[in-house]
ZADO-1210 file (C-alpha; in nm, 4 decimals, padded with zeros to 6 digits):
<atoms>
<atom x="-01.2781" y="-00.2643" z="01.1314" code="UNK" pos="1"/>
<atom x="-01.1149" y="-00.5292" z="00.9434" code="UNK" pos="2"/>
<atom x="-01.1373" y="-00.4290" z="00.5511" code="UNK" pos="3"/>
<atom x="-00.8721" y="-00.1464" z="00.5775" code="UNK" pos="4"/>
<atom x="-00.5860" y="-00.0167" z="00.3486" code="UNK" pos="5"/>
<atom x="-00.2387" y="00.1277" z="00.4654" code="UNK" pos="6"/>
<atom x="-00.1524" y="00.4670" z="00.2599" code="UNK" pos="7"/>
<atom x="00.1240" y="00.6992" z="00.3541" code="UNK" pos="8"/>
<atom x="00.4668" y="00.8574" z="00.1176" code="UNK" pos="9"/>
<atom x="00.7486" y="00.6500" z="00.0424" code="UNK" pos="10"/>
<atom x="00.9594" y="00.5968" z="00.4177" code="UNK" pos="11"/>
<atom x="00.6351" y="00.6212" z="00.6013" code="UNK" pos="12"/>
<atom x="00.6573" y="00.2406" z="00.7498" code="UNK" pos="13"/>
<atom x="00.3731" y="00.0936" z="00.5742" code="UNK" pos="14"/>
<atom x="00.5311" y="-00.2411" z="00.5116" code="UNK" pos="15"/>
<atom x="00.6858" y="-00.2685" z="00.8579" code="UNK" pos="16"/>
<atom x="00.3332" y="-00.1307" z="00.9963" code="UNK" pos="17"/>
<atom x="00.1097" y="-00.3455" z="00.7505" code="UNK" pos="18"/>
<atom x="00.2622" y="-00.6642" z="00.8841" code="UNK" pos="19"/>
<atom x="00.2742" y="-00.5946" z="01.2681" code="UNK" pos="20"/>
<atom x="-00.1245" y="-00.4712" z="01.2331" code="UNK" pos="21"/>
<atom x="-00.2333" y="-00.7743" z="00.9995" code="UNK" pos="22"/>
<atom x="-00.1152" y="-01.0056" z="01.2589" code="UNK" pos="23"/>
<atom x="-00.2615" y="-00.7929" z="01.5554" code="UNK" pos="24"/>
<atom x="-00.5978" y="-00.8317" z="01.3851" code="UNK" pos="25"/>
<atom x="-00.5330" y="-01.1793" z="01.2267" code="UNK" pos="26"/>
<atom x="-00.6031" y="-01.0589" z="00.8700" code="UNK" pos="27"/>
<atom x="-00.3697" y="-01.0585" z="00.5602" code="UNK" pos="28"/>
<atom x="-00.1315" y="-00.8103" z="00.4573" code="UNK" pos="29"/>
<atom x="-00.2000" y="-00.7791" z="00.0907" code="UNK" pos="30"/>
<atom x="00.1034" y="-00.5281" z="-00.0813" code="UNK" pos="31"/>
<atom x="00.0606" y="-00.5489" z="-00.4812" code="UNK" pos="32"/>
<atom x="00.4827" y="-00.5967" z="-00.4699" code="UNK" pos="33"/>
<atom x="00.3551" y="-00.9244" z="-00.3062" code="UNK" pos="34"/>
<atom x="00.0921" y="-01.0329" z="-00.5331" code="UNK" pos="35"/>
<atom x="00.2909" y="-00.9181" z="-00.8524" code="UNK" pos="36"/>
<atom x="00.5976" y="-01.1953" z="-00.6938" code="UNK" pos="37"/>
<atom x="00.3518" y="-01.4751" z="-00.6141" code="UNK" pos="38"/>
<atom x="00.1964" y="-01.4222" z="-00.9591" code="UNK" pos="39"/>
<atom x="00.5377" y="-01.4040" z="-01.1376" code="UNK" pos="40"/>
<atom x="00.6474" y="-01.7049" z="-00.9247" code="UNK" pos="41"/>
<atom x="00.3605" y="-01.9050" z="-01.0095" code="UNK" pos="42"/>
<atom x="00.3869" y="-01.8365" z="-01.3224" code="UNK" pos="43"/>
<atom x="-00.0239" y="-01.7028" z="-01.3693" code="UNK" pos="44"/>
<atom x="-00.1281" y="-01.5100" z="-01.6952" code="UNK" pos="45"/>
<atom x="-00.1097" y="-01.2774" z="-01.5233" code="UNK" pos="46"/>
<atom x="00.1677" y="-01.2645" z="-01.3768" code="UNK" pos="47"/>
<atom x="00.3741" y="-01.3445" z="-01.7327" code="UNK" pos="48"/>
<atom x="00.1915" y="-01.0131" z="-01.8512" code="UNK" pos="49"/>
<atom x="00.3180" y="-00.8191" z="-01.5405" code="UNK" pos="50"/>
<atom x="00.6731" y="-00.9650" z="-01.6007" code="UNK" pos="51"/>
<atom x="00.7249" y="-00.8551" z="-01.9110" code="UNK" pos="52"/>
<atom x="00.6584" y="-00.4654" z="-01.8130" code="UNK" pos="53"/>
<atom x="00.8570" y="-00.5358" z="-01.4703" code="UNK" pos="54"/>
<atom x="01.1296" y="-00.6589" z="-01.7498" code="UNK" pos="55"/>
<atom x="01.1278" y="-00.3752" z="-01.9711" code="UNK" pos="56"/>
<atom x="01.1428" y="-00.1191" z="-01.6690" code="UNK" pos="57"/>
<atom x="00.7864" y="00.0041" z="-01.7162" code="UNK" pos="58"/>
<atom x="00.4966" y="00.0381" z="-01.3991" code="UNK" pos="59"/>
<atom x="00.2727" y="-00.2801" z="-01.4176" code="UNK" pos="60"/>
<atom x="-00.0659" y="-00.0872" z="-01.6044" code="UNK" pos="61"/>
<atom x="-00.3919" y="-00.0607" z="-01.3966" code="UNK" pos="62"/>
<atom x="-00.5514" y="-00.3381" z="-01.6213" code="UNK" pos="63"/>
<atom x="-00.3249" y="-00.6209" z="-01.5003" code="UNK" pos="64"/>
<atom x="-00.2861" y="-00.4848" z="-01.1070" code="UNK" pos="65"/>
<atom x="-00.6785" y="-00.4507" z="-01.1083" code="UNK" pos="66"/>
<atom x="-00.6736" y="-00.8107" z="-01.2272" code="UNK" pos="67"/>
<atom x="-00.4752" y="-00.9334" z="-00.9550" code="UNK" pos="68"/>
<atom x="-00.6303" y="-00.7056" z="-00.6849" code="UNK" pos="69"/>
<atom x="-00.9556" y="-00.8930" z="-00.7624" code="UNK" pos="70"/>
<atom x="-00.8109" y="-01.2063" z="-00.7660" code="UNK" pos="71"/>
<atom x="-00.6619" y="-01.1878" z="-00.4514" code="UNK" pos="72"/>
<atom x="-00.9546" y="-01.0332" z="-00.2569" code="UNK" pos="73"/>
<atom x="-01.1759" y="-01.3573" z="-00.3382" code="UNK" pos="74"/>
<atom x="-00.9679" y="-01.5380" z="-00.1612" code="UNK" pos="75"/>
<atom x="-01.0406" y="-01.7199" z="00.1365" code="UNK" pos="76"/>
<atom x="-00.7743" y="-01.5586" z="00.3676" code="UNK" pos="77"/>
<atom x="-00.9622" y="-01.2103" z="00.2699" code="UNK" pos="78"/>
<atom x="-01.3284" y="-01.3022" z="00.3141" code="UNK" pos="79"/>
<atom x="-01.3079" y="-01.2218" z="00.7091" code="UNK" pos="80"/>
<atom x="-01.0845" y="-00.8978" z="00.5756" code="UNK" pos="81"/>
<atom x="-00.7576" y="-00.7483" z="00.4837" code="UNK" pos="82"/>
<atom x="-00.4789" y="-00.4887" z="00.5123" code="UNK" pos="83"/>
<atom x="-00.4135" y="-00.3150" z="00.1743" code="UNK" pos="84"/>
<atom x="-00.0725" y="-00.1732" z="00.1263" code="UNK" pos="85"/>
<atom x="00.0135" y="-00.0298" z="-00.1805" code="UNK" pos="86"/>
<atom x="-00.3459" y="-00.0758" z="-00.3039" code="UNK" pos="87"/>
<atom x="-00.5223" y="00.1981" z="-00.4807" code="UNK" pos="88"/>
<atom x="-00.2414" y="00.4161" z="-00.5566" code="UNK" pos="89"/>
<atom x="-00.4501" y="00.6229" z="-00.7692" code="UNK" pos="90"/>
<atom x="-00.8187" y="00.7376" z="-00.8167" code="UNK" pos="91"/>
<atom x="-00.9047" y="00.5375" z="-01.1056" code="UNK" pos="92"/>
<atom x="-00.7873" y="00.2680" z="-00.8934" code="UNK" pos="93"/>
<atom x="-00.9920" y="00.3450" z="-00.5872" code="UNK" pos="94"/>
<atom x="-01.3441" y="00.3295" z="-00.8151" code="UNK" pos="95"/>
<atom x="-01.2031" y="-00.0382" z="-00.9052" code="UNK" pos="96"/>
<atom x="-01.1713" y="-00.1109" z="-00.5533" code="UNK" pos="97"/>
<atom x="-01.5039" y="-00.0126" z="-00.4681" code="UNK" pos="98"/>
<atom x="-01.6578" y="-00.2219" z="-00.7740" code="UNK" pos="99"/>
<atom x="-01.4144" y="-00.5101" z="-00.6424" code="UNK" pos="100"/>
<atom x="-01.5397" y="-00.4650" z="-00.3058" code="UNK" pos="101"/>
<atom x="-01.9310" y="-00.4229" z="-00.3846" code="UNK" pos="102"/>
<atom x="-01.9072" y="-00.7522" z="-00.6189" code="UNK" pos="103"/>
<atom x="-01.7961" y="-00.9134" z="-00.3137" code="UNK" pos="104"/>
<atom x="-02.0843" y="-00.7443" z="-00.0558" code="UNK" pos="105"/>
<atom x="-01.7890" y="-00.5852" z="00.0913" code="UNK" pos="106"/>
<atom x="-01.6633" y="-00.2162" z="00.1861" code="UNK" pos="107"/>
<atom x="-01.3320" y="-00.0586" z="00.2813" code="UNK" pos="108"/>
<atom x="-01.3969" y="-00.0007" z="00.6783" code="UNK" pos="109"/>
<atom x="-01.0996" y="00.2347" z="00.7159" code="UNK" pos="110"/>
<atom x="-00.7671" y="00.4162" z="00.5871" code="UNK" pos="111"/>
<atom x="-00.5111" y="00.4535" z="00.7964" code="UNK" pos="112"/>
<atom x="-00.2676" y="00.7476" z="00.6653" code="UNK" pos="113"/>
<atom x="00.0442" y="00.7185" z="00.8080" code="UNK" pos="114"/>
<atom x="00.2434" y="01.1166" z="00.8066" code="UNK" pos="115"/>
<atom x="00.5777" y="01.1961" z="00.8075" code="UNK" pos="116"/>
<atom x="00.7667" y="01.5451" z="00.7400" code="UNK" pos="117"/>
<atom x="00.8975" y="01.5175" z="00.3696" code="UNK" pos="118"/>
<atom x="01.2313" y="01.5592" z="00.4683" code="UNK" pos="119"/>
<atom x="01.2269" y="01.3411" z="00.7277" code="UNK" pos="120"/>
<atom x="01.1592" y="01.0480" z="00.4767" code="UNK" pos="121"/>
<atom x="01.4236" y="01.1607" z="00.2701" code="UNK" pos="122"/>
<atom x="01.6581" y="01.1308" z="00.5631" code="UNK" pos="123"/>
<atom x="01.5106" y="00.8021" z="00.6172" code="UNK" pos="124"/>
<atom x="01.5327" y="00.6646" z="00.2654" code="UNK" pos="125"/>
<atom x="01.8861" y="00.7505" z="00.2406" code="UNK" pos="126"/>
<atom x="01.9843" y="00.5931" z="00.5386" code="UNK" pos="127"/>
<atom x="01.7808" y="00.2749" z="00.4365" code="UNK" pos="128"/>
<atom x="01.9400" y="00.2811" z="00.0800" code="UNK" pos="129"/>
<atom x="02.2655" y="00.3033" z="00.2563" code="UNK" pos="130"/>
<atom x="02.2113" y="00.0127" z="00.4919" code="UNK" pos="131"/>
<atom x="02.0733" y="-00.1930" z="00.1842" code="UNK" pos="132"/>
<atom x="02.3608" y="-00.1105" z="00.0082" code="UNK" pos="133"/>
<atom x="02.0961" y="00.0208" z="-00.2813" code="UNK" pos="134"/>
<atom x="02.2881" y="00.2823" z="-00.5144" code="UNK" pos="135"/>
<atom x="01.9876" y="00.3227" z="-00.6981" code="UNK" pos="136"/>
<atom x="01.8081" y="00.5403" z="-00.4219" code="UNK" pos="137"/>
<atom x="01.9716" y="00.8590" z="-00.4344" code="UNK" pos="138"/>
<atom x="01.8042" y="01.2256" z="-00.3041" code="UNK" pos="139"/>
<atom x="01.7142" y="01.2921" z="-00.6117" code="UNK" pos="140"/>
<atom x="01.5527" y="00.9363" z="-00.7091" code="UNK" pos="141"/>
<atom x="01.3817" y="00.9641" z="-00.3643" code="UNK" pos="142"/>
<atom x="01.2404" y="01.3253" z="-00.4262" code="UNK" pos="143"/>
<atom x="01.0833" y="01.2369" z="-00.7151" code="UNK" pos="144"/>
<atom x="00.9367" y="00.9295" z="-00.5730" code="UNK" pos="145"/>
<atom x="00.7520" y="01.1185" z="-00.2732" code="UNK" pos="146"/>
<atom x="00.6822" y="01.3723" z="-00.5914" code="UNK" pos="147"/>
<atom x="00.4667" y="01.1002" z="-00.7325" code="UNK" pos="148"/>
<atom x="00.3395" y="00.9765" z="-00.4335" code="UNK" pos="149"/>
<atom x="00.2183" y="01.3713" z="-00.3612" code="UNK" pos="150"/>
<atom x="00.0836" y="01.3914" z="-00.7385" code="UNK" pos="151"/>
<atom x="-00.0764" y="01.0568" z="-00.8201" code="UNK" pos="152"/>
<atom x="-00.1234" y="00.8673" z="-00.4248" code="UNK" pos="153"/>
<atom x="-00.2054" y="01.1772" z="-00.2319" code="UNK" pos="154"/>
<atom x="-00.5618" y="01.2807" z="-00.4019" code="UNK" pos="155"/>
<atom x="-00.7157" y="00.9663" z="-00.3039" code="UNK" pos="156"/>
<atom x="-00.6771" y="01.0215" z="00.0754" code="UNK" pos="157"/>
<atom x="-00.9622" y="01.3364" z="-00.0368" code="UNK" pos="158"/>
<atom x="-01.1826" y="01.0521" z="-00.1415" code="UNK" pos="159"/>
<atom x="-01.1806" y="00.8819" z="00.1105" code="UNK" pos="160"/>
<atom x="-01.1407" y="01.1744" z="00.3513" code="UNK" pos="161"/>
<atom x="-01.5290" y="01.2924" z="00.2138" code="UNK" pos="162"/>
<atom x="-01.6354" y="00.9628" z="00.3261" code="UNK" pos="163"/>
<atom x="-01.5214" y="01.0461" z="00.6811" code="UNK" pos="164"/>
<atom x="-01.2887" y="00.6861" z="00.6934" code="UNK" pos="165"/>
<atom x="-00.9417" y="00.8376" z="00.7440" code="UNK" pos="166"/>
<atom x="-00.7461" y="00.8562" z="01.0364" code="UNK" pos="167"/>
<atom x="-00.4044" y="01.0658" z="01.0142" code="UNK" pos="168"/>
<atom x="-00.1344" y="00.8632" z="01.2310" code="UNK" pos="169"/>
<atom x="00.2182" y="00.9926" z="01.3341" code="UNK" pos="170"/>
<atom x="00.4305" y="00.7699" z="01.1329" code="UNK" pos="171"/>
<atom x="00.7493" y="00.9113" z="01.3123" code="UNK" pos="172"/>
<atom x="00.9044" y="00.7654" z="01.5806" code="UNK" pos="173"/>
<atom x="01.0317" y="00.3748" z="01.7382" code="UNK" pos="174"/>
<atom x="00.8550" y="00.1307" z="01.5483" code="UNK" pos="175"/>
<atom x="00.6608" y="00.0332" z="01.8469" code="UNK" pos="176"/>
<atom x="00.5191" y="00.3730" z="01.8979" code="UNK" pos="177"/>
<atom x="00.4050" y="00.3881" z="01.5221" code="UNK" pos="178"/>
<atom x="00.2150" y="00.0512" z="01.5534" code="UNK" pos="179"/>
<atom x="00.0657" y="00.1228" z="01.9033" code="UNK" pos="180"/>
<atom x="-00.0668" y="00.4668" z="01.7283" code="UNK" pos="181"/>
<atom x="-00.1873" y="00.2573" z="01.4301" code="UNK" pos="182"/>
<atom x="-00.3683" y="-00.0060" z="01.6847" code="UNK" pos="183"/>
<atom x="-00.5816" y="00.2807" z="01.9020" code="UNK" pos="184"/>
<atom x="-00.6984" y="00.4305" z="01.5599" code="UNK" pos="185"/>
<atom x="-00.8117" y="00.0812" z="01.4189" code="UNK" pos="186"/>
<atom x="-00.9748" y="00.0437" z="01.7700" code="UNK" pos="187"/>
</atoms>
C-alpha cells in the first residue's frame, strides 16, 4: 500500500503522523498547506491565484487546490506513491482525486482515519495554541473547526468506507504509539 491519504479532525496528529509514515515507507508527504507555500514561494500561476484568496482571508476554491493536487501527483517523487494529508477534504474533491488518479493509471490503496474523542482535541488544540503562543485558536474557534471538519471532511470517510479501504486508528496516545498503530494498519 503506498498511494494512501491521512484523514482525521483537527488535533488528530496527521501532520506529525504523515511525516513519520512517509519516511517509514519512503514516499512523500503531500499536505495542500505545503503545496499552496511552495506554489506561493515559487511564485506559479497558481500559486499568485491562491495568494490572493489566502490574502483576503478566504479558503483557496476547489478549482485552484484541484490544480495543484494534479500537479503535484505527476511528479516524479509520487509516481512510486504518496501520503495525502489534507487532500480531499470534501466529496467533490474525492471524485477529482479519483479522475487525477485514473489519468495517471493510479488508485488510492488506503485511508488511514486517525480518531480522537472531540473533546480530547479540544484539550489538545488549546494546549498547542498555548504553547504556540497562537491567540487566534480559542474553544470556540476550535469547535467550529472540528464542526467543519464533522460537516464537510467527515462524509468522505463513507466513500471510501463503501469501498472497504479504511482503517480506523487510535490517534490518542505518545506519538510513538500513534505511528506504530498507523504502521501495522498500512502493513
Amino acid at each position: 500500500m503506498n498511494r494512501l491519504l491521512i484523514v482525521g479532525p483537527p488535533g488528530a496528529g496527521k501532520g506529525t503522523q504523515a511525516a513519520r509514515i512517509s519516511e517509514e515507507l519512503s514516499v512523500p508527504a503531500i499536505s495542500t498547506g505545503d503545496i499552496f507555500r511552495a506554489n506561493i514561494k515559487e511564485e506559479t500561476d497558481l500559486g499568485r491565484e491562491a495568494k490572493q484568496y489566502m490574502d483576503a482571508g478566504n479558503l483557496v476554491p476547489d478549482s485552484v487546490t484541484n490544480r495543484m493536487v494534479r500537479d503535484r501527483l505527476g511528479q516524479e517523487d509520487a509516481q512510486q506513491g504518496f501520503l495525502l494529508d489534507g487532500y480531499p477534504r470534501n466529496t467533490a474533491q474525492v471524485e477529482e482525486l479519483d479522475s487525477i488518479l485514473e489519468d495517471l493509471g493510479q488508485k488510492i490503496d488506503g485511508v488511514l482515519l486517525l480518531t480522537a474523542d472531540t473533546e480530547e482535541l479540544v484539550q489538545r488544540l488549546l494546549g498547542r495554541a498555548e504553547q504556540q503562543g497562537r491567540s487566534d485558536d480559542t474553544e470556540e474557534v476550535i469547535r467550529h473547526r472540528l464542526d467543519v471538519y464533522a460537516e464537510e471532511t467527515e462524509p468522505i470517510v463513507g466513500l471510501y468506507e463503501a469501498r472497504g479501504i479504511v482503517t480506523r486508528v487510535d490517534g490518542l496516545g505518545s506519538i510513538d504509539d500513534v505511528t506504530d498503530r498507523l504502521l501495522a494498519a498500512v502493513r
